[in-house]
N, C-alpha and C positions, 0 to 999 in steps of 0.2 A: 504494500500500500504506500502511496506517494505520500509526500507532505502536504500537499493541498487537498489530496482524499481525507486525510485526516483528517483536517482542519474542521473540511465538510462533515466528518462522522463528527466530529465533537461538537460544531455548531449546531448541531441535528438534536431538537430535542427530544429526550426518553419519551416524554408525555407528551399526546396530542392534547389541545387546548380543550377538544369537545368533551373528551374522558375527566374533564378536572373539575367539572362539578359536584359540590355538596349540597342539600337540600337542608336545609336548618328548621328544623319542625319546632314551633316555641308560641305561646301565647302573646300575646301583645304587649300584654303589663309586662315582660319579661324583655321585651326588645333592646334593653341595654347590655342584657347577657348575650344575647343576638349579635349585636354589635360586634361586642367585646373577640366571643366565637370565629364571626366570619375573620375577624383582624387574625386571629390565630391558624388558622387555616392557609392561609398563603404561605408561610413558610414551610409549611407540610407538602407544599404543592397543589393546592387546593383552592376553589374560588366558592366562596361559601354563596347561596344562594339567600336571601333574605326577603320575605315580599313584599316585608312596609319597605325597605329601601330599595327594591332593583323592580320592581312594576311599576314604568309610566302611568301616569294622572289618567292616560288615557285610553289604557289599556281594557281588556276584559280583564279585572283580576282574575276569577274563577279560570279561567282557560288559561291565563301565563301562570297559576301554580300546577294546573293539569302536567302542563308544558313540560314543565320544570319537574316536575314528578317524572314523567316519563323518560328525560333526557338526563338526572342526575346517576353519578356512578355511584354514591352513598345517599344516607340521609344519618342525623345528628339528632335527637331529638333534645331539647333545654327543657331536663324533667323538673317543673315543680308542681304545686298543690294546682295551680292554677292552668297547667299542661293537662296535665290527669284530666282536668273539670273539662277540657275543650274537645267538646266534637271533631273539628277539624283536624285536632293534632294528632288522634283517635283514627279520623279516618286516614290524615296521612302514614300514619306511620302502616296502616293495613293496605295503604298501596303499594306501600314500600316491601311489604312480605308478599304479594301477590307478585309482585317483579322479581322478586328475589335478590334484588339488590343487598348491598351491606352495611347495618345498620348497627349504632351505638348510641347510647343514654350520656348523658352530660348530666348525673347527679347533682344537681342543687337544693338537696336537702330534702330530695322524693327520690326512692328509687325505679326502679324500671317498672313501666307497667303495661298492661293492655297484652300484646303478643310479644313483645320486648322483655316480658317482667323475668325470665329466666336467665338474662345477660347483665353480664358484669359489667358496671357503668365507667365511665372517667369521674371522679372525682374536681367537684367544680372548689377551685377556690377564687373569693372576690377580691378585688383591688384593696388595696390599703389605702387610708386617707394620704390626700395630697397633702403634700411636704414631707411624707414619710422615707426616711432613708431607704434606698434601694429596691423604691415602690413597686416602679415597672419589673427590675431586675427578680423577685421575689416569685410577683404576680405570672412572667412568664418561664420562672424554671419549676413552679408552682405547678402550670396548667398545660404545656407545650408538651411534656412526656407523658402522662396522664392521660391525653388527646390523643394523642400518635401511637401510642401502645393502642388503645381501644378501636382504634379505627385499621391498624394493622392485624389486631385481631378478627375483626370484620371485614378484611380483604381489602380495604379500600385505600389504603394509602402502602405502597410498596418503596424499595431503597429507590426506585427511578423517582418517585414523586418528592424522595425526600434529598436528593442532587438538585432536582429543578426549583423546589423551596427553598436550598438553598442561594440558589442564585437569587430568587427573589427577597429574600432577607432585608429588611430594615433597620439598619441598626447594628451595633456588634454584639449588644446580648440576643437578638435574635438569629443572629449568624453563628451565635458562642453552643449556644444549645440546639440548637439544629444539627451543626455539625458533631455533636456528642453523639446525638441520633445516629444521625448516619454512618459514623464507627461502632456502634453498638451493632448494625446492621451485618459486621460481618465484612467478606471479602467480597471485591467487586468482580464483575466481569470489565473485558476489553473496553467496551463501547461505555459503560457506566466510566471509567478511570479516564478516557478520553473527555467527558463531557465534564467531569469532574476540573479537572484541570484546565478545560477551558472557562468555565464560570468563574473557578478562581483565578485565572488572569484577565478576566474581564470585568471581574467586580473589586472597587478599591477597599470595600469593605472586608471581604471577604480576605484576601492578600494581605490586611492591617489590623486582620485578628489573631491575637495572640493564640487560640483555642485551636484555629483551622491550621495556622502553622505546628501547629503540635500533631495534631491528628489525621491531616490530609495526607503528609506522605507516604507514610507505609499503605495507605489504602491505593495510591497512585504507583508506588513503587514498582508493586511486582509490573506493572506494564508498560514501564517509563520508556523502554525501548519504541514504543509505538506512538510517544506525545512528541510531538513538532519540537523540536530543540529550541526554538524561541520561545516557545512556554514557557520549558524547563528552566531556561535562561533566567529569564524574568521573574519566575514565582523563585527561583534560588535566590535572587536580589533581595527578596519580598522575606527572605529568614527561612524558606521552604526546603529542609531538610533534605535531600534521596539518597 
């Protein structure tokens, strides 16, 4: 393989866009958890679907959640007392078993219920008040493995979704614990260590975290013979071990 085929296999992402939908099943009163959720979801590789925030004003709502039911590769439910109480999240979630889709509980203080109640939840924990030291940082090494465990147990987010989340990363504590993920993941194949390595020379973030230079090289290692030498170059500048 040449250095420009390369190039192209590592530019090539593991996940197609259409596959990256999550369906967020949650009451309305609950829509901050929603929030909170979808935001967590992207670095998993993931684009959480929410219908007070992603249905136009002017849409049919009823038909763009059908939509969205039909086209997501998981669903999420945000269990609380007021989840349980809702028809709707009731019937989403039993379209969701009619698909056979892969479905997980976001514990917030209800456990799983309806055709779900026999599955192990993620364990929701909330923000800490603002001005709290190490609010954010807390909150997502709190809820980001908790997530990604549950949802890998559920098929739905694999090591390709959680390279591609890392690219999308905001931040270096969500680049910091992401990429813990995806060395917990195990060893890579070719095409994953190629894409690997191109995210992180494409992202400043990822290159300027102390975590990812710890932990990306030996997953890139065994296949370094196959990453464009000007990668290797550059993420070596960047403190990148091989």
């Amino acid at each position: 393989m040449t250095i420009v085929e390369q190039v192209l296999v590592g530019a090539s992402p593991l996940v197609k866009d259409s596959s990256r939908l999550a369906f967020i099943s949650h009451s309305h009163v609950d829509k901050d958890i929603a929030h909170d959720l979808k935001a967590l979801l992207r670095p998993l590789g993931l684009n959480g679907f929410v219908a007070h925030d992603d249905i136009e004003p002017n849409a049919e709502w009823q038909q763009e959640i059908l939509r969205n039911l039909r086209d997501c590769k998981g669903l999420i439910v945000v269990a609380t007392d007021a989840a349980r109480a809702s028809p709707w999240v009731n019937q989403e979630i039993g379209a969701a078993v009619v698909r056979g889709i892969g479905t997980a509980t976001l514990n917030c203080g209800v456990a799983p219920f309806g055709f779900l109640y026999h599955f192990q939840a993620a364990k929701w924990t909330p923000k800490e008040p603002e001005g709290t030291q190490f609010r954010d940082r807390n909150f997502l090494e709190a809820n980001l493995p908790e997530i990604c465990h549950a949802l890998q147990k559920a098929g739905v987010v694999t090591q390709d979704y959680l390279i591609e989340g890392m690219g999308s990363a905001w931040g270096f504590e969500e680049t910091r614990v992401v990429t813990k993920l995806i060395a917990e993941s195990g060893t890579l194949e070719e095409r994953q260590a190629l894409r690997l390595a191109y995210l992180a020379d494409n992202s400043t973030t990822v290159r300027d975290c102390w975590e990812a230079q710890r932990l990306l090289p030996p997953l890139i290692k065994p296949h370094i013979g196959t990453v464009p030498p000007e990668i290797v170059k550059r993420l070596s500048d960047h403190k990148f071990k091989f």
